[in-house]
C-alpha positions as CSV (number, residue, x, y, z in Angstrom):
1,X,65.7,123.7,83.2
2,X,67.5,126.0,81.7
3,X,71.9,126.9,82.2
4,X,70.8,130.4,84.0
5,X,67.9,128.6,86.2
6,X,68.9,129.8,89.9
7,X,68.2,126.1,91.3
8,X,69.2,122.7,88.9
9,X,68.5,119.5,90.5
10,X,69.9,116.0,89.4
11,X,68.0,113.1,91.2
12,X,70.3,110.2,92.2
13,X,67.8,108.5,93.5
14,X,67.8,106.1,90.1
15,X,71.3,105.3,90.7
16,X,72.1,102.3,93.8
17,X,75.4,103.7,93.8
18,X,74.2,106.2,96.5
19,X,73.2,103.1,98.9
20,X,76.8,102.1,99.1
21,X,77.5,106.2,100.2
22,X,81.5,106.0,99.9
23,X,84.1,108.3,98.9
24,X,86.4,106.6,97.0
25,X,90.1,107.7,96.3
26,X,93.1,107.6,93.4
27,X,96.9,108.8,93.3
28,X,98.4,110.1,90.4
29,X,102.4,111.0,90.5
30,X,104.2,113.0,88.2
31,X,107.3,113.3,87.6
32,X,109.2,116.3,86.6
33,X,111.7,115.3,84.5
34,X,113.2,118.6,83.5
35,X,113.0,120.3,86.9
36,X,110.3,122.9,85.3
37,X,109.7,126.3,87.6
38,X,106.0,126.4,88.2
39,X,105.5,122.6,87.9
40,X,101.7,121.8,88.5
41,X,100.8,125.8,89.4
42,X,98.9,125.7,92.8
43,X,96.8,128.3,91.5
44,X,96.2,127.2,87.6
45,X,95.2,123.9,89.2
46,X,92.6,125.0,91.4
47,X,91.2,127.8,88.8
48,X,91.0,125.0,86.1
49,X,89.2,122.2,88.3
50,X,86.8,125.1,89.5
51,X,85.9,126.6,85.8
52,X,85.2,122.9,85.1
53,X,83.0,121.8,87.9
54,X,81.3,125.1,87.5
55,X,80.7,124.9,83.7
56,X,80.4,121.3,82.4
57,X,79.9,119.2,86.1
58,X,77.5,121.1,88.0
59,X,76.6,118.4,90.2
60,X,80.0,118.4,91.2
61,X,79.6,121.9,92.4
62,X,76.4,121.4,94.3
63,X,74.9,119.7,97.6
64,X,72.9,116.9,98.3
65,X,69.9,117.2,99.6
66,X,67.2,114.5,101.0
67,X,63.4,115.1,100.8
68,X,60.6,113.6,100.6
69,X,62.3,110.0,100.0
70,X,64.4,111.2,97.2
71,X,67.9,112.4,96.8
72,X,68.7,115.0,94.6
73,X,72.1,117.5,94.1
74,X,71.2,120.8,93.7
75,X,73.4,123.2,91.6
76,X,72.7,126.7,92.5
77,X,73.7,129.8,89.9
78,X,74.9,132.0,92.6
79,X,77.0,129.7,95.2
80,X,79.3,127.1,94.4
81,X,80.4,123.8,96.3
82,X,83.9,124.2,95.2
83,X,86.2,121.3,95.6
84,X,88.3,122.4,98.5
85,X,92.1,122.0,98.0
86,X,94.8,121.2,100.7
87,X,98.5,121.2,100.1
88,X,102.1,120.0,101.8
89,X,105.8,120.4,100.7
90,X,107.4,116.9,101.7
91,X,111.5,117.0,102.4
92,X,112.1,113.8,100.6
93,X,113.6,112.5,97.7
94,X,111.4,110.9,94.2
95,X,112.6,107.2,95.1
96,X,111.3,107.6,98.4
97,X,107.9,109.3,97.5
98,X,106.9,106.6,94.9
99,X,107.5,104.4,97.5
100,X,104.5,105.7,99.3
101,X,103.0,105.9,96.1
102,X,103.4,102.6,95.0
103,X,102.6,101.5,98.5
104,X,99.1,103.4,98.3
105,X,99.6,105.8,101.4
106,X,96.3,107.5,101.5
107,X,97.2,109.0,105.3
108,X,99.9,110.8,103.7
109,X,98.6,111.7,99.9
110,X,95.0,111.6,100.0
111,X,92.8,114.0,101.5
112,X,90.7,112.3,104.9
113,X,87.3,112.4,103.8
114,X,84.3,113.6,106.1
115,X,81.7,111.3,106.6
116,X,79.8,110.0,102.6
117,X,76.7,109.4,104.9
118,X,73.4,110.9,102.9
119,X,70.6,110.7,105.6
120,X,67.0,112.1,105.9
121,X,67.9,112.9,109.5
122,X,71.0,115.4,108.2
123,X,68.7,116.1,105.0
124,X,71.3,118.5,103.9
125,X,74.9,117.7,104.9
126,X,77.3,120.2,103.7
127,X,80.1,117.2,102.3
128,X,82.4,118.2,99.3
129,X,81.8,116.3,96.1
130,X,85.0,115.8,95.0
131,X,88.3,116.4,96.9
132,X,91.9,117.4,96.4
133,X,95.4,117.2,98.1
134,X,98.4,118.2,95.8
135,X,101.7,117.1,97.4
136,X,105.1,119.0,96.7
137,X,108.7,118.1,97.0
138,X,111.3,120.5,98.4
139,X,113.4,119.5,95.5
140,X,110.7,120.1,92.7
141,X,111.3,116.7,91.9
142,X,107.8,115.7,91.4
143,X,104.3,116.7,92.0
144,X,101.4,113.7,93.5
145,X,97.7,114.6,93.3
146,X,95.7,112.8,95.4
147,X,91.9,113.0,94.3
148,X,89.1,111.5,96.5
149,X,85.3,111.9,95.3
150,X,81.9,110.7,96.3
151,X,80.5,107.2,94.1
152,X,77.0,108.5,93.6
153,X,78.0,111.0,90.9
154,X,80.7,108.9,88.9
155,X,82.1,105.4,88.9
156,X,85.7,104.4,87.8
157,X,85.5,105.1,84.4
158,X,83.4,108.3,84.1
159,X,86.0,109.4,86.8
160,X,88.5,109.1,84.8
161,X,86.9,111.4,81.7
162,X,87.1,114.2,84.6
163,X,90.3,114.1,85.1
164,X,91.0,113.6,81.5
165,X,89.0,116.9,81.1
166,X,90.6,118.4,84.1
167,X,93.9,117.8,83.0
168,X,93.2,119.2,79.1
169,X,91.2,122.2,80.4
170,X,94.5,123.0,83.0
171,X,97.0,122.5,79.9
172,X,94.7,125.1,77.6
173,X,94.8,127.6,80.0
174,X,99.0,127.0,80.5
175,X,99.3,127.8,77.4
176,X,97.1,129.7,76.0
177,X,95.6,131.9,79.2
178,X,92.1,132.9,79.9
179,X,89.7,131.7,77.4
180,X,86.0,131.9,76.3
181,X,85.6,128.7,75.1
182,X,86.8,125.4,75.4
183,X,85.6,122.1,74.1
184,X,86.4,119.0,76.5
185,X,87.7,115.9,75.0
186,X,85.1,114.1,76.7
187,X,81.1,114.7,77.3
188,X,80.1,115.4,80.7
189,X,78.4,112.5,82.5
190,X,76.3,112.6,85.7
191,X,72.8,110.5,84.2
192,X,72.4,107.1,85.2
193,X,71.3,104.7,82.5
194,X,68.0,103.4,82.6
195,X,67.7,99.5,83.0
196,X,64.2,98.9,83.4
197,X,63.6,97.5,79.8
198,X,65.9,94.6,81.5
199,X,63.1,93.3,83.4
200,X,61.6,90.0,83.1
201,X,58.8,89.0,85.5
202,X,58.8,85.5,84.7
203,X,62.3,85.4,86.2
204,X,63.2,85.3,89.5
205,X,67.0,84.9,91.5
206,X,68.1,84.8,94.8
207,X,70.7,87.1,95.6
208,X,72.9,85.7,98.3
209,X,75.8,88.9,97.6
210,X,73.7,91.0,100.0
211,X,72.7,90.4,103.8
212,X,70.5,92.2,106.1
213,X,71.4,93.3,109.5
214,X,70.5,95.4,112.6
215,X,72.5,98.5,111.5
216,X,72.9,99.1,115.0
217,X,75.3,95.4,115.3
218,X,76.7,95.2,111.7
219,X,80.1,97.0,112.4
220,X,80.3,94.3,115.2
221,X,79.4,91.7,112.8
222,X,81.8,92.8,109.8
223,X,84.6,94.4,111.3
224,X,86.7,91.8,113.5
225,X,88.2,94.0,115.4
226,X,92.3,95.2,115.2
227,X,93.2,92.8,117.2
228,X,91.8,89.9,115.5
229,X,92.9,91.2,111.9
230,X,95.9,89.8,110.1
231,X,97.8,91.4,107.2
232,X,99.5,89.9,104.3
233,X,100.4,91.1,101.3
234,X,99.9,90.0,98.4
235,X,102.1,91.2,95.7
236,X,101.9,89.9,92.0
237,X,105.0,90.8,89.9
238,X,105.3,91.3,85.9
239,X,106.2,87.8,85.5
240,X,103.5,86.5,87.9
241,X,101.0,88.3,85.5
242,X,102.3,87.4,82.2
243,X,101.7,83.5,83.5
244,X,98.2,84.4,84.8
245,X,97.5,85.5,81.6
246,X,98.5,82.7,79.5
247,X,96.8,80.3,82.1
248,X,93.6,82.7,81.9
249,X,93.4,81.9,78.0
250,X,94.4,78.0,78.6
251,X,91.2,77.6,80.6
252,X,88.7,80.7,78.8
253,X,88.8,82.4,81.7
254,X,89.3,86.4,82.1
255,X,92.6,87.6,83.9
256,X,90.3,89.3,86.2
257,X,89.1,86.6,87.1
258,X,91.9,84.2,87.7
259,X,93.1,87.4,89.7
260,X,89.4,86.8,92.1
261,X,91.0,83.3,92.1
262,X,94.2,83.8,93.4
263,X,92.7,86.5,96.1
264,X,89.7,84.0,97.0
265,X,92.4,80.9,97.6
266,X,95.0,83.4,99.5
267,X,92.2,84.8,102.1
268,X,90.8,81.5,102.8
269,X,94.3,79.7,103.2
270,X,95.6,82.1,105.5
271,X,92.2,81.7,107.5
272,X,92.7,77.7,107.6
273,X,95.9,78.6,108.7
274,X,94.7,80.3,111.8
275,X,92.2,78.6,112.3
276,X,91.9,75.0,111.4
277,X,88.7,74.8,112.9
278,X,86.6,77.0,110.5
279,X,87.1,74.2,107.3
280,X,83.5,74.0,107.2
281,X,82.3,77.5,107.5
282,X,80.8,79.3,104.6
283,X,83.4,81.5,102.1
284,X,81.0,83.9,100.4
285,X,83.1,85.6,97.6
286,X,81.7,88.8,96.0
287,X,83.1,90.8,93.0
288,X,81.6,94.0,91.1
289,X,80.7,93.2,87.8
290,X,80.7,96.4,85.5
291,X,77.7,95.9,82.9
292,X,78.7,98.6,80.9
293,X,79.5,96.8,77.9
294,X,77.1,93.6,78.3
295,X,74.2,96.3,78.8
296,X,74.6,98.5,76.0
297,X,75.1,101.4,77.7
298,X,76.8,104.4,76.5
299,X,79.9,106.0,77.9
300,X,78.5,109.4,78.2
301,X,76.5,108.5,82.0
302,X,77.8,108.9,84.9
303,X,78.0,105.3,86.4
304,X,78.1,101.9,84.9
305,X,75.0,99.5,85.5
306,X,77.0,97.5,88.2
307,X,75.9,94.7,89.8
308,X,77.6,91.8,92.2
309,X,78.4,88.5,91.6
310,X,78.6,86.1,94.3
311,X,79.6,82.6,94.6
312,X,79.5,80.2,98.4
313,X,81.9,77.3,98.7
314,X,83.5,76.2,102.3
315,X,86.7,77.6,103.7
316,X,89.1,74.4,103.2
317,X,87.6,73.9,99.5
318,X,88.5,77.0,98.4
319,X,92.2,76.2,100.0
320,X,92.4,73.0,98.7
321,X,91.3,73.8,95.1
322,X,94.0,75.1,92.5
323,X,93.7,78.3,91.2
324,X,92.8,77.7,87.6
325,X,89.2,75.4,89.1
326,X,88.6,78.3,91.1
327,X,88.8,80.6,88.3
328,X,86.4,78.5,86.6
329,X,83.8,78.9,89.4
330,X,84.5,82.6,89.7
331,X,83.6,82.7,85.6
332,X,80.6,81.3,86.4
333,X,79.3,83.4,89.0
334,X,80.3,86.4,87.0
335,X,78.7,84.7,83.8
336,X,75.0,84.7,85.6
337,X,75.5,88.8,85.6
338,X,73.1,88.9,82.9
339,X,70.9,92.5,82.2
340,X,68.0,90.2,84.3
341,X,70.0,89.5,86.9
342,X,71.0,93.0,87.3
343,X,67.0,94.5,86.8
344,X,66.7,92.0,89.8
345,X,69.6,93.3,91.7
346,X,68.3,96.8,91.5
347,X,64.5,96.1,92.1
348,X,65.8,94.3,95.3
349,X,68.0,96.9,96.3
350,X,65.4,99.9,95.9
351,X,62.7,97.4,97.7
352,X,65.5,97.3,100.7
353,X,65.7,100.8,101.0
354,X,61.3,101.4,100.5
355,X,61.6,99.3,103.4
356,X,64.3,101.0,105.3
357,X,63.2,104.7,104.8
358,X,58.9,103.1,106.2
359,X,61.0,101.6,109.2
360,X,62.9,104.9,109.9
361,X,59.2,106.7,109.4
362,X,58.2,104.6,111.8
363,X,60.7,104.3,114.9
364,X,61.4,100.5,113.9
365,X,65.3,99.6,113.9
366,X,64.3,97.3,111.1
367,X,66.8,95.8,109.0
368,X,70.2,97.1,106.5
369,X,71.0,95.7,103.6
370,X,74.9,95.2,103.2
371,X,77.4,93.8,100.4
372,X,79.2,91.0,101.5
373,X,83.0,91.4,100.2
374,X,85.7,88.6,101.1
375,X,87.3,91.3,102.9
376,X,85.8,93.4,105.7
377,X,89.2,95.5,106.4
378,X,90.0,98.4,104.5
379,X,92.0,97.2,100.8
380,X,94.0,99.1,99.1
381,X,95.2,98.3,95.7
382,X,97.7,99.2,93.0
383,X,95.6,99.0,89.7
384,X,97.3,98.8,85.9
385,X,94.7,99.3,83.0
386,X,94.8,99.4,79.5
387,X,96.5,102.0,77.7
388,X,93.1,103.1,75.9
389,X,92.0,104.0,79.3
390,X,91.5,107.6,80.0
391,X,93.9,107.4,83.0
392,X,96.9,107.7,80.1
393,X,95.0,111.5,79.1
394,X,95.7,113.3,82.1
395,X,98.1,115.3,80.7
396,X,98.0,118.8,82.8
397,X,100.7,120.5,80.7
């Protein structure tokens, strides 16, 4: 179809990413080091985010829409699902503000996202694709953007390439005003790659990182309830890491994955703790796996291949264990995420949902299918990446 069709549709429908129906949310800080007038323009941000959306991410700027047992956005030429844009000054100083940063306050620097819910009984529900809440200081001391956006049209990394396109489209226009035409560092992505060439009939796996349950009991199930929930942080310093690492290569293992390890023993010892009695209960651990790289897929789509790996030991083995042996099983349970296993994790998935969409039809509660993650209480982590990540890009002028 072609750029001046009134109506461009983009199925998600191939993409399981959509099944999981989650907005998911990142803060940048900035810091303005020569106290700049205009720093981060209210209006040059929100022109430049539009004028990109618009032009190069037009799923971004269109609606979902459920028929017929599909899921499609729809990008119309006339009428635009611009990202809305909220604002606040904050009367406090750039110590105290990266404190909230660094402590990942999403009440105070993210914008509260509606419901991600995509449903054949709202078969058009008017939620934004992407989000955005710029935070000011009084003393023009620095500038945080806090950017939330739905998973079914981009996964970390493709994220990222936005708002490395964002950010060089915002700095053209600073400095060189309105223009024709401008060539993003990075192509557009909102396909998702086909993996069907992955199958292999002959095999077959069990995939113990996904449950079913009566969706009308699983929050009961999942969610313990505030009163039975029990924070600790874990915090893992410079040093910590540079130790990890070296004990990572020791054994062959991925930092990643001696990081699993050290979260995996933590959760379980501090449920032994509590409660001595559950020793011999079940401790299903699940991690993403990202495929991008073992599936030969290219950058320029909008989500990763990704799959979960799973791996079931008791409560008090995991606590008993030392970190590096449980890294070791962690490796392993990532290593089985081969481009069969994840053919088989998608077929199952889209079987789960055939099966969920014939018992809606039909007035039957049926069954959900659900991830199982070690955690059922909201996270919230401080990520450091590579260097070569497009995180480093987002340079908004």
């Amino acid at each position: 179809m072609t750029a001046d069709a009134p109506e461009t549709r983009f199925s998600i429908s191939n993409n399981p990413s959509y099944l999981y129906q989650a907005y998911f949310s990142y803060i940048l800080e900035y810091k303005n080091g020569t106290q700049a007038d205009g720093f981060f323009d209210l209006e040059l941000l929100k022109k430049s985010l539009n004028i990109l959306v618009r032009k190069h991410y037009k799923p971004v700027a269109g609606w979902f829409q459920a028929r017929n047992n599909s899921i499609d956005v729809v990008y119309y030429s006339d009428k635009f699902n611009d990202p809305p844009v909220t604002t606040q000054t904050l009367d406090m100083d750039y110590d105290t503000l990266s404190r909230h940063v660094h402590d990942c306050n999403v009440e105070l620097l993210v914008p509260a996202a509606p419901s991600a819910a995509i449903t054949f009984e709202d078969p058009d529900p008017n939620i934004p694709m992407i989000m955005l809440k710029v935070t000011y200081l009084e003393s023009n001391e620095a500038v945080v953007l806090g950017v939330t956006y739905h998973h079914s049209l981009m996964d970390g990394t493709a994220f990222w390439m936005f708002m490395a396109n964002w950010s060089a489209l915002c700095k053209h226009l600073h400095e060189h005003g309105e223009i024709a035409e401008f060539d993003i560092p990075h192509p557009p992505t909102f396909e998702f790659p086909d993996i069907s060439h992955f199958y292999n009939p002959s095999k077959t796996f069990e995939h113990p990182e996904y449950i079913l349950v009566n969706p009308n009991q699983f929050s009961k199930r999942l969610q313990p309830g505030p009163e039975k929930i029990v924070e600790k942080i874990l915090e893992i310093s410079v040093e910590q890491q540079q130790a990890l690492r070296q004990q990572a290569r020791d054994i062959g293992v991925s930092f990643t994955e001696i990081l699993c390890a050290v979260l995996w023993k933590g959760v379980n010892s501090l449920r032994l703790e509590l409660n001595p009695e559950i020793g011999s209960e079940s401790s299903l651990y699940t991690c993403t796996v990202n495929s991008r790289t073992r599936a030969g897929v290219s950058n320029n789509v909008c989500a990763s291949p990704v799959t979960i790996a799973s791996r079931e030991q008791t409560v008090a083995e995991i606590a008993a264990l030392e970190v590096c042996d449980i890294a070791q099983l962690a490796h392993k349970a990532i290593g089985k995420c081969t481009g069969e296993y994840l053919s088989s994790s998608y077929r199952y998935l889209h079987q789960q949902f055939k099966q969920e969409q014939d018992d809606r039809c039909n007035g039957r509660i049926g069954k959900k299918v659900m991830c199982v993650f070690a955690n059922s209480a909201s996270v919230k982590c401080v990520i450091a990446t590579s260097r070569t990540f497009p995180i480093y890009s987002t340079d908004f002028g």
